[in-house]
C-alpha atoms as a printed R data frame, in Angstrom:
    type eleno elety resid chain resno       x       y       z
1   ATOM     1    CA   UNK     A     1 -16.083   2.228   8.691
2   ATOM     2    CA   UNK     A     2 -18.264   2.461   5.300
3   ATOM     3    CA   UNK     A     3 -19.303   5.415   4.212
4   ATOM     4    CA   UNK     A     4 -22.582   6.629   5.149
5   ATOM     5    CA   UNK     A     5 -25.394   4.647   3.079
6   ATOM     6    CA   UNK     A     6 -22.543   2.288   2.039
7   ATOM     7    CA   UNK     A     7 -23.627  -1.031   2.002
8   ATOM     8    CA   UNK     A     8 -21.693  -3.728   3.807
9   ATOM     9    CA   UNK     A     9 -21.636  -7.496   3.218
10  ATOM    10    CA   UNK     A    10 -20.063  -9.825   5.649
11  ATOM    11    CA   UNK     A    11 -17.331 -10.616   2.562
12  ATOM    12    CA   UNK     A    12 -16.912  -6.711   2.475
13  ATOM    13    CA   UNK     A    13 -16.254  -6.781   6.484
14  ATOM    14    CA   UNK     A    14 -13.970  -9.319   6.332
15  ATOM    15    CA   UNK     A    15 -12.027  -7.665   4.218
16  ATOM    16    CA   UNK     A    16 -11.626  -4.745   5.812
17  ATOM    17    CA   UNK     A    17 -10.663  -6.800   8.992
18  ATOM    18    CA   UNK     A    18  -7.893  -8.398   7.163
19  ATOM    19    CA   UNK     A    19  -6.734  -5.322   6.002
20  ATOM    20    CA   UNK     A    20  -6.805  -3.617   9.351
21  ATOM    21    CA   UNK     A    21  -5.595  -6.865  11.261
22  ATOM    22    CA   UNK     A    22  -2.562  -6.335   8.818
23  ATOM    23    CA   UNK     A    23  -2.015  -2.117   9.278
24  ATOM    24    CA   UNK     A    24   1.675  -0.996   8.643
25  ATOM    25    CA   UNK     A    25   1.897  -4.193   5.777
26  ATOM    26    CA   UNK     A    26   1.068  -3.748   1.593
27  ATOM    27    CA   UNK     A    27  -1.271  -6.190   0.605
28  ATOM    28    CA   UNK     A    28  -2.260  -7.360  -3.026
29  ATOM    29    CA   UNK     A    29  -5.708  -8.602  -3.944
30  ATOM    30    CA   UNK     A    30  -4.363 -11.737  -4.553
31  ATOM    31    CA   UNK     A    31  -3.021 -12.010  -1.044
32  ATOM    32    CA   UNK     A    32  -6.507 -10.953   0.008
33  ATOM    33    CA   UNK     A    33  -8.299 -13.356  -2.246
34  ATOM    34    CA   UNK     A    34  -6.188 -15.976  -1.106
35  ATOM    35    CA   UNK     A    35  -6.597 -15.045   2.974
36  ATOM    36    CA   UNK     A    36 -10.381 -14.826   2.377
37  ATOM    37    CA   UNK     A    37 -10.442 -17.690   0.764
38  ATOM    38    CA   UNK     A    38  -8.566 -19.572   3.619
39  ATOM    39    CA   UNK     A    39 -10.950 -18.001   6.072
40  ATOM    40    CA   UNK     A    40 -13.961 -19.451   4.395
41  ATOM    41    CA   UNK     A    41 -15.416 -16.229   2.807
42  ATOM    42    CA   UNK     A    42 -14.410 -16.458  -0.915
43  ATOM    43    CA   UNK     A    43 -14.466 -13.952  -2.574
44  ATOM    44    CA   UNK     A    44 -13.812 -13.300  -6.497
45  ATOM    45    CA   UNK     A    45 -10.806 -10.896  -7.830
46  ATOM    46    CA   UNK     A    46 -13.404  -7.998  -9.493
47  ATOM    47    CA   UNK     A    47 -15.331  -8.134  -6.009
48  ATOM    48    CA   UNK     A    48 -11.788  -7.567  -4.180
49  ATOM    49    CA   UNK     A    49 -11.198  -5.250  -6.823
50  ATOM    50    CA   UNK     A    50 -14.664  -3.334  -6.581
51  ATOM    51    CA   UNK     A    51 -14.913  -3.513  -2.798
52  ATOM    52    CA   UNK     A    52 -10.488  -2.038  -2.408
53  ATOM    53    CA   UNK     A    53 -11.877   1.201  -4.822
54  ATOM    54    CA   UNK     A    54 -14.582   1.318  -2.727
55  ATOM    55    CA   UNK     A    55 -12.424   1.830   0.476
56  ATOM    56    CA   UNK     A    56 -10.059   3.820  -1.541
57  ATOM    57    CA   UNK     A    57 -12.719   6.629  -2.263
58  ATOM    58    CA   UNK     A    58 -13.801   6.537   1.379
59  ATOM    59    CA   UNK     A    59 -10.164   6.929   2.863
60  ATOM    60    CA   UNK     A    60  -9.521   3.591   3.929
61  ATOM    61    CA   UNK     A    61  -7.211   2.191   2.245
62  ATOM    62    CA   UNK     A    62  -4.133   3.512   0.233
63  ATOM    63    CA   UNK     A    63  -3.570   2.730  -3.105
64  ATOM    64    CA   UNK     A    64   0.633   1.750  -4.411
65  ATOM    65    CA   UNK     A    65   0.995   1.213  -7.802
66  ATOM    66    CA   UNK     A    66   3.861  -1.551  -7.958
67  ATOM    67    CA   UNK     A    67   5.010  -1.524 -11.338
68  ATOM    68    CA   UNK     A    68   3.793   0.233 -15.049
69  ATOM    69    CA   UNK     A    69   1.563  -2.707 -15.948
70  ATOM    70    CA   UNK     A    70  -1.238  -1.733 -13.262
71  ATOM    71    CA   UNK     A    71   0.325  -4.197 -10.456
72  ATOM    72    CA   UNK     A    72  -0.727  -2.655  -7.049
73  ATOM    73    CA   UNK     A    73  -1.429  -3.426  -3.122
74  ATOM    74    CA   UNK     A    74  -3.041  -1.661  -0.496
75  ATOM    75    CA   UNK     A    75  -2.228  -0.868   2.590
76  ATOM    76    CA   UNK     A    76  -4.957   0.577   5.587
77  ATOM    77    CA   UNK     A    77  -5.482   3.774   6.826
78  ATOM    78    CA   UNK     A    78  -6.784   4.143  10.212
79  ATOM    79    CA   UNK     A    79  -8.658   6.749  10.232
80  ATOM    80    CA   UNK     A    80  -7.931   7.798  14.277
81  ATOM    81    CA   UNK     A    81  -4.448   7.609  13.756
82  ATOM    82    CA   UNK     A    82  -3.751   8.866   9.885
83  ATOM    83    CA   UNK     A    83  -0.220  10.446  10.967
84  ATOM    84    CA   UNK     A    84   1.007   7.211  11.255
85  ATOM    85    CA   UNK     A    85   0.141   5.923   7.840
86  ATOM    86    CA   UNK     A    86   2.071   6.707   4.715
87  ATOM    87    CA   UNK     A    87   1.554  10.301   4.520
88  ATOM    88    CA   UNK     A    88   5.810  11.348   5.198
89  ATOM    89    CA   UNK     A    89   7.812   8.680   4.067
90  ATOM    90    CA   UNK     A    90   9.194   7.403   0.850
91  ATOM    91    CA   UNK     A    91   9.358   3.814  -0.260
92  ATOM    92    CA   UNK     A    92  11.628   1.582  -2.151
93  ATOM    93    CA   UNK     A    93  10.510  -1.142  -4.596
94  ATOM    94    CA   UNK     A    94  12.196  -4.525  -5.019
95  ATOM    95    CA   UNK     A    95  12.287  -5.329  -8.542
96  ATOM    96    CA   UNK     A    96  13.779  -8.687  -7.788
97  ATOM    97    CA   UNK     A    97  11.392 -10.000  -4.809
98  ATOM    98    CA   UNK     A    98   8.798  -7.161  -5.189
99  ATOM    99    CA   UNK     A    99   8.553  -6.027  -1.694
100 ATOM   100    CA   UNK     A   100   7.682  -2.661  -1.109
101 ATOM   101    CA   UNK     A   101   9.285  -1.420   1.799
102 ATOM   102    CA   UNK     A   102   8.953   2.324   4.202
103 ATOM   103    CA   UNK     A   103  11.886   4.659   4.007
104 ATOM   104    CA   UNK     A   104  12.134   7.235   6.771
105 ATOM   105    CA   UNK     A   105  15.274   9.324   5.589
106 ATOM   106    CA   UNK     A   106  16.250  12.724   6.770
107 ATOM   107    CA   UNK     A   107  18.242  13.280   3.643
108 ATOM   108    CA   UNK     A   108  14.693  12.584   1.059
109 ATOM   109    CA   UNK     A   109  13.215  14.888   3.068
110 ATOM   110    CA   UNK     A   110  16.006  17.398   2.601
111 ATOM   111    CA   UNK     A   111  15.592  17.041  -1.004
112 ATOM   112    CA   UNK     A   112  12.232  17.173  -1.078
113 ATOM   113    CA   UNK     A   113  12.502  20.743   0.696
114 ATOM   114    CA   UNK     A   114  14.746  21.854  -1.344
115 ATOM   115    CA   UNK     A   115  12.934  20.979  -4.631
116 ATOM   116    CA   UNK     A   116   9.922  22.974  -2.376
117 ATOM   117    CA   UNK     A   117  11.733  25.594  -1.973
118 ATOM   118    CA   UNK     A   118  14.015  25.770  -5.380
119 ATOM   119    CA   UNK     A   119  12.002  24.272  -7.853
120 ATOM   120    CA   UNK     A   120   7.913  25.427  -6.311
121 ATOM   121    CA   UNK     A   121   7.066  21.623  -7.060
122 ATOM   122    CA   UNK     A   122   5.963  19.888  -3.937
123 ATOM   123    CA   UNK     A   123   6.706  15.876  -3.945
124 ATOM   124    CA   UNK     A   124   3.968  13.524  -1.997
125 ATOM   125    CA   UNK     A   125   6.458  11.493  -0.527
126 ATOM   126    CA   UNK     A   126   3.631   8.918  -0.041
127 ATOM   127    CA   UNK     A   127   3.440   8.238  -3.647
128 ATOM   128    CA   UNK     A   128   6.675   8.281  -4.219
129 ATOM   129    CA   UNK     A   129   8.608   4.981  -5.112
130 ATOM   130    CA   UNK     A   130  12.620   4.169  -5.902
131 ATOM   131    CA   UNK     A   131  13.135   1.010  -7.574
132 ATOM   132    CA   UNK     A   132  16.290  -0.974  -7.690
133 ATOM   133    CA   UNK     A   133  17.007  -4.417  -5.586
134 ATOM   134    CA   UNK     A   134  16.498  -5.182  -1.514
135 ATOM   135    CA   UNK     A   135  19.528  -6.055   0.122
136 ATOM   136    CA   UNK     A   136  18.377  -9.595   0.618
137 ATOM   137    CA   UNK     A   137  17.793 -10.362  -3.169
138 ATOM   138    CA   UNK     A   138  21.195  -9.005  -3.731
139 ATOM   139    CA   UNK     A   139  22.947 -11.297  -1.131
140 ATOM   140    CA   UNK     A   140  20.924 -14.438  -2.385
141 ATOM   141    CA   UNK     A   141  22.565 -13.154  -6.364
142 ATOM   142    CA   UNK     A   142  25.985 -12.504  -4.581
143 ATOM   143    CA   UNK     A   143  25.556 -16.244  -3.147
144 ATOM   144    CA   UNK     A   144  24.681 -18.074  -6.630
């Protein structure tokens, strides 16, 4: 849902049902752009970009930053189920494919308590990303 007073276009709406039709998944604007596109609302990259901060500042959407050059995707945050967005799990980066991918792991979270309780530095393990390669990208190199 917009914000109070936000104003909603029927581009705007449909992009916001993409992004919740696609809940759990990362999406870039250009996977947006293209979908919308394909769905007969067009839409132009600043508008995706304008309307994705937009939904950011109201809570709807997560923000990943996929690389140091200002690459990101979004993923959805339902607001009447929040615990099961990415508020307590890590995530790995594919530098090869560039699929971002969940990583439930008892032993992050172990380290993540003890830097807690060792260091008195709490890590958001929501924005927290380790890069290296998938398995799948390694097997297709392995296979050359």
């Amino acid at each position: 849902m917009p914000g109070r007073g936000a104003y909603q276009t029927k581009q705007g709406a449909q992009l916001l049902d993409y992004l919740k039709s696609h809940a759990g998944r990362h999406i870039t604007a250009a996977e947006l752009i293209h979908a919308l596109a394909e769905n007969g609302t067009p839409m132009g990259a600043a508008t995706v970009y304008r309307r994705l901060e937009k939904l950011e500042a109201e809570g709807l959407v997560r923000r990943f930053a996929l690389d140091d050059r200002g690459s990101a995707c979004w993923q959805y945050i339902n607001p009447d189920a929040p615990a099961a967005d990415c508020h307590a799990h890590f995530h790995l980066k594919c530098t090869a494919c560039g699929e971002l991918y969940h990583l439930d792991c008892d032993h992050l979270q172990e380290i993540a308590a003890h830097v807690a309780a060792d260091h008195g530095f709490a890590i958001d393990p929501s924005r927290t990303v380790f890069y290296g390669v998938c398995a799948d990208c390694t097997e297709k190199k392995e296979n050359k």
